[in-house]
C-alpha positions in Angstrom: 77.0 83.5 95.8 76.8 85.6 98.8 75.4 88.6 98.7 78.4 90.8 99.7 80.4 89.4 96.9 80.6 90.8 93.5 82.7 89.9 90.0 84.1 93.3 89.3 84.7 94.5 86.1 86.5 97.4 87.5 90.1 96.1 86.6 91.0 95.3 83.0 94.6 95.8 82.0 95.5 96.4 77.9 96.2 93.0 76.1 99.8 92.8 76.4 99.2 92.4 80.3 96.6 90.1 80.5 98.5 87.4 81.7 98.5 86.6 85.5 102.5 85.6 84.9 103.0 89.3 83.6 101.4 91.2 86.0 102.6 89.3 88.7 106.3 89.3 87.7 106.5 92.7 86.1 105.1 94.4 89.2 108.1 93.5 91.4 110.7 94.0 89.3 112.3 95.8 86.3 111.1 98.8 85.0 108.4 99.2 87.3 110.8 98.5 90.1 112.5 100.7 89.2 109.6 103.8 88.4 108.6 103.1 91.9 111.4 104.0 93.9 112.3 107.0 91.6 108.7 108.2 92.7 109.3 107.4 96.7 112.4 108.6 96.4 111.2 112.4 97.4 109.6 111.0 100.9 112.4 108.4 101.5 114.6 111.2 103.3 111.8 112.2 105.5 111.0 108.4 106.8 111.4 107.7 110.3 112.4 104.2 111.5 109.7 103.0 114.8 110.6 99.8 116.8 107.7 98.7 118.3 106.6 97.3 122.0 104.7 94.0 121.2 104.9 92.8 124.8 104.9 89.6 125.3 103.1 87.0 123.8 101.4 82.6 124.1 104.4 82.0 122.3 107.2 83.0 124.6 107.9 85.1 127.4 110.1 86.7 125.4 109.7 90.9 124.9 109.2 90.9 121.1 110.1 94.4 118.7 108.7 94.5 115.4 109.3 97.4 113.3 107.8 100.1 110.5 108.4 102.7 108.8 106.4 106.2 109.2 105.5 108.5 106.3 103.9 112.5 106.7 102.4 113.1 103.2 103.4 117.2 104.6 104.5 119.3 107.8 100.5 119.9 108.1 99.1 116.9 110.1 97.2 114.7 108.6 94.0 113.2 109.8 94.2 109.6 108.4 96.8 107.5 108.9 97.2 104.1 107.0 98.8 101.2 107.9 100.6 98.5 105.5 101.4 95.1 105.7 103.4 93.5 102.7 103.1 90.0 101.9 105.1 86.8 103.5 109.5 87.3 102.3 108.1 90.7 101.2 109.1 94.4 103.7 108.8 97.8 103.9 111.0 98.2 100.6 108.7 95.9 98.6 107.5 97.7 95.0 103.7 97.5 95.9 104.0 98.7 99.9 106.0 101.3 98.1 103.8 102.4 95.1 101.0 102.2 97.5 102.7 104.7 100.0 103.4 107.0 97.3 100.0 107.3 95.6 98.4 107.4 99.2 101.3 110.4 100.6 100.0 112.5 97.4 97.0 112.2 98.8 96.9 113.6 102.0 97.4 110.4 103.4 100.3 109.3 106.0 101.5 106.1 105.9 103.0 103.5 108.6 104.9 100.4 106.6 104.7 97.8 109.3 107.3 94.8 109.0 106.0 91.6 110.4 108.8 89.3 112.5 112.2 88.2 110.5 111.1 90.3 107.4 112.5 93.8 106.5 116.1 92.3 108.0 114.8 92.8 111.5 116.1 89.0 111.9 118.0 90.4 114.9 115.0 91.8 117.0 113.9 88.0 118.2 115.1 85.0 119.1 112.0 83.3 118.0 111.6 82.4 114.0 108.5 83.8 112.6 105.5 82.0 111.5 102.2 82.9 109.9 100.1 82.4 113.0 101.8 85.1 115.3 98.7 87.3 115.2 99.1 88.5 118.7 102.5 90.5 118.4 101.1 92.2 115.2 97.8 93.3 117.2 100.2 94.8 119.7 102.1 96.9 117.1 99.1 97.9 115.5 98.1 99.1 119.1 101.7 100.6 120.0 101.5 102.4 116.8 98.1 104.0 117.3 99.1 104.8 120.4 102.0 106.8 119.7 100.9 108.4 116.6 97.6 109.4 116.9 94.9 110.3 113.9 91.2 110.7 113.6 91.2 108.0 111.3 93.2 104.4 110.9 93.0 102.4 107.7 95.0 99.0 107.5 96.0 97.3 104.1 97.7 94.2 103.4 99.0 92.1 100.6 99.1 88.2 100.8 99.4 87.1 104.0 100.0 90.7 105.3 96.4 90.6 103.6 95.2 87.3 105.9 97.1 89.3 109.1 95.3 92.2 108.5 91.6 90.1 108.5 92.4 88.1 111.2 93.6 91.1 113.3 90.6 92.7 112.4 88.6 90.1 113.9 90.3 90.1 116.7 91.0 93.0 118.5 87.7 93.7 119.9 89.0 93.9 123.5 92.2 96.5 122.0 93.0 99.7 122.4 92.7 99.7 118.1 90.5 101.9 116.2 89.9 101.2 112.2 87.9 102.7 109.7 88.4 100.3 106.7 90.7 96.9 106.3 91.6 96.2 102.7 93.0 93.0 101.5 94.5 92.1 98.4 95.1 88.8 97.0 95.0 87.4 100.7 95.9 84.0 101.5 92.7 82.5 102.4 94.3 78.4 103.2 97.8 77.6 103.4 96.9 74.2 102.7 95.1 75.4 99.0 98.3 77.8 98.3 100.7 75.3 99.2 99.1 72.7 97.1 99.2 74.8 93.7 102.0 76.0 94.2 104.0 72.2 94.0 102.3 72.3 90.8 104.3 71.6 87.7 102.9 75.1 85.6 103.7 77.0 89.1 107.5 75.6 89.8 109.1 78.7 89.5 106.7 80.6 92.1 107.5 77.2 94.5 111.0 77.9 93.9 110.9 81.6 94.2 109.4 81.1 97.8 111.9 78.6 98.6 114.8 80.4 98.1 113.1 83.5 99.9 112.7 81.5 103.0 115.9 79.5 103.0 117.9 82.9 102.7 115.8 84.3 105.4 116.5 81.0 107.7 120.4 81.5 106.9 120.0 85.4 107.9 118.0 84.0 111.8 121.3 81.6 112.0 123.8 84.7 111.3 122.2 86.9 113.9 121.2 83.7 116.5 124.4 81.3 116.1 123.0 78.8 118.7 120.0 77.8 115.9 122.0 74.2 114.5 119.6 73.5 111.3 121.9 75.4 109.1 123.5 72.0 107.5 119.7 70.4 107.7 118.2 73.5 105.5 121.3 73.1 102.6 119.6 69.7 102.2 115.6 71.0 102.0 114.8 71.7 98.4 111.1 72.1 98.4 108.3 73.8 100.2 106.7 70.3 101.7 110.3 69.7 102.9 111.0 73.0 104.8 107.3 72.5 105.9 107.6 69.2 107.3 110.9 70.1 108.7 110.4 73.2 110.3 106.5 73.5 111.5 106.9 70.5 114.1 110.3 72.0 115.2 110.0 75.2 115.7 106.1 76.3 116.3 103.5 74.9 118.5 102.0 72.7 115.9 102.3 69.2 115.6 102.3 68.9 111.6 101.4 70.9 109.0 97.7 70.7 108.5 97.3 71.8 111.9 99.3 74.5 111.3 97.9 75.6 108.0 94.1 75.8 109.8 95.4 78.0 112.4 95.7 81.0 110.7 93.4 80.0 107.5 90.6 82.4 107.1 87.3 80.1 107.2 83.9 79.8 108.5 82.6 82.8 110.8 86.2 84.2 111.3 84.9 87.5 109.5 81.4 87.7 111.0 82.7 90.1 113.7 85.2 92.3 113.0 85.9 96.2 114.4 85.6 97.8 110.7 84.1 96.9 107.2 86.3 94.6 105.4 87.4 94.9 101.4 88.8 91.5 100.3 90.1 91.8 96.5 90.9 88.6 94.4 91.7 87.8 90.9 90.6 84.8 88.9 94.0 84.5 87.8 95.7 83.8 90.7 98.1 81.2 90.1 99.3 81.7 94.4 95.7 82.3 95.9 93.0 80.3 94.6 89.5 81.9 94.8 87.8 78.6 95.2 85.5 79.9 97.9 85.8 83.1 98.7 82.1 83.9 97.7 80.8 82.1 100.8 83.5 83.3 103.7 81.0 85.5 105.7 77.3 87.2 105.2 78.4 90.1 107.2 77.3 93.3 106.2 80.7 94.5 107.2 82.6 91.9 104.7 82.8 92.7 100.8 84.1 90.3 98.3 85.7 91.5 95.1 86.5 88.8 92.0 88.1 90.4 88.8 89.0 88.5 86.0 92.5 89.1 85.6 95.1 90.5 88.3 97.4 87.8 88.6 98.9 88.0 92.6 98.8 91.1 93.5 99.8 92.5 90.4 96.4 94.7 89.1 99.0 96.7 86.4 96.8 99.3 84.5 99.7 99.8 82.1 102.9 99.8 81.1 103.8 103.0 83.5 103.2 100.4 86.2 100.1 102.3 87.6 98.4 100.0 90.0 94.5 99.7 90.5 95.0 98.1 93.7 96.7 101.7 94.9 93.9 103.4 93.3 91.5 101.2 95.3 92.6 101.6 98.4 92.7 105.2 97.7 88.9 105.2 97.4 88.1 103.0 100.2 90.0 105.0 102.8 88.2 108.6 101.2 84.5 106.8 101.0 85.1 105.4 104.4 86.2 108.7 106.2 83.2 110.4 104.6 
């Protein structure tokens, strides 16, 4: 085991969540769902909606938009500012980008909500369809955000594969206008190839169909706002992941199949052994989405610290039945010790 990683025995929910199925499902939805945008609900007034210039990018010459959302924890300016990134089919509205905000607002803490391409119903912003490896457009919002909102301190954190954009961005904006104090990831997708295989696993169907009919819907909503796309017929007759993978990577990115694709943006060898700020990658044993086969051995950088806890399910980390969330308390702790 390298030395920067560590099984932490920091998270351990009551017995009635202990199950990875339970924390992951009951943090989305529900009660907690529910708890969570009751406790936004007194910053959601004072949001403010930012469409970003992302320039353009290898993929097209295209200008591309993204967009976030900006919270002021008060009137008085803050001096950190973090910035969030929710998982792939999540947004801005997700429970855990929201949970997160709150507990970081009450803080002190201002918040940016960032949503990557075709996610947060910003379908209409680009022609092109999103894929996982459009690191370059997010490093240019990261950059357009710092730019136009300026702190003493940045902090990104991302879930999933907002967790994987995150790393990868932080590896690669050494020649950017970008400034970060801390990157935390949570649960992040490590291998598309290792996620994708798990989840066409009998035990995991209903996460494999939960991500399917996330992606088809967001497919129908690119055809609604781009009418000349024609695979609207083609993508009534996909019904599994491997299907809308093999249908849509060779068609509509610069990858010839999908293993190609997958290694692209997969998190592997020295990726991490450079990046602009320390590095806080969290993973659960449990993870029935992201397997931690691994993760021990992905860099010896000083800058790169592994977490493993037992239980956590994907990017649930539930302390109780409130729906109090030790992944918002540890971010919380990261951004304080690394502003010290």
């Amino acid at each position: 085991m390298s030395s920067n990683c560590q099984v932490s025995n920091s998270f351990e929910p009551p017995f009635g969540l202990r199950s990875p199925h339970v924390q992951t499902i009951l943090s989305s939805v529900g009660p907690r769902k529910i708890a969570v945008a009751k406790r936004f609900k007194a910053y959601a007034a004072g949001q403010q909606k930012f469409t970003l210039n992302c320039g353009t990018t290898a993929y097209s010459d295209e200008q591309v938009h993204l967009e976030g959302y900006f919270n002021q924890a008060s009137a008085k300016p803050a001096k950190q500012m973090a910035i969030l990134v929710h998982g792939w089919e999540g947004s801005h509205q997700s429970s855990y980008m929201m949970s997160m905000t709150t507990r970081l607002l009450e803080n002190g803490i201002d918040v940016f909500r960032l949503n990557l391409r075709d996610h947060g119903d910003t379908h209409h912003l680009n022609r092109g369809i999103f894929n996982s490896t459009m690191l370059e457009e997010v490093i240019n919002g990261v950059e357009d955000v710092q730019k136009r909102l300026p702190y003493e301190n940045y902090h990104l954190a991302g879930f999933s594969l907002g967790g994987n954009f995150c790393l990868r961005l932080a590896a690669n904006a050494h020649d950017r206008a970008i400034s970060l104090s801390s990157v935390s990831a949570f649960c992040p997708a490590i291998h598309a190839a290792q996620s994708n295989d798990v989840l066409n696993q009998s035990e995991n169907w209903v996460y494999g169909r939960y991500f399917v009919r996330k992606w088809k819907r967001s497919l129908r909503k690119k055809i609604e706002q781009w009418p000349d796309y024609t695979f609207g017929e083609q993508l009534e007759r996909l019904k599994t992941l491997d299907e809308l993978n093999d249908a849509f990577i060779p068609t509509y990115t610069p990858y010839d199949n999908v293993d190609e694709y997958f290694d692209a943006y997969a998190i592997s060898g020295d990726t991490l052994d450079k990046t602009i700020a320390p590095c806080y990658l969290h993973f659960a044993e449990d993870d029935m989405i992201i397997p931690v086969e691994g993760v021990k051995d992905l860099s010896s950088s000083s800058d790169v610290h592994v977490y493993i806890t037992k239980r956590g399910g994907h990017c649930g980390f539930m302390n109780n039945w409130r729906g109090d969330s030790w992944q918002d308390q540890r971010v919380l702790e990261i951004i304080q010790q690394s502003s010290i």
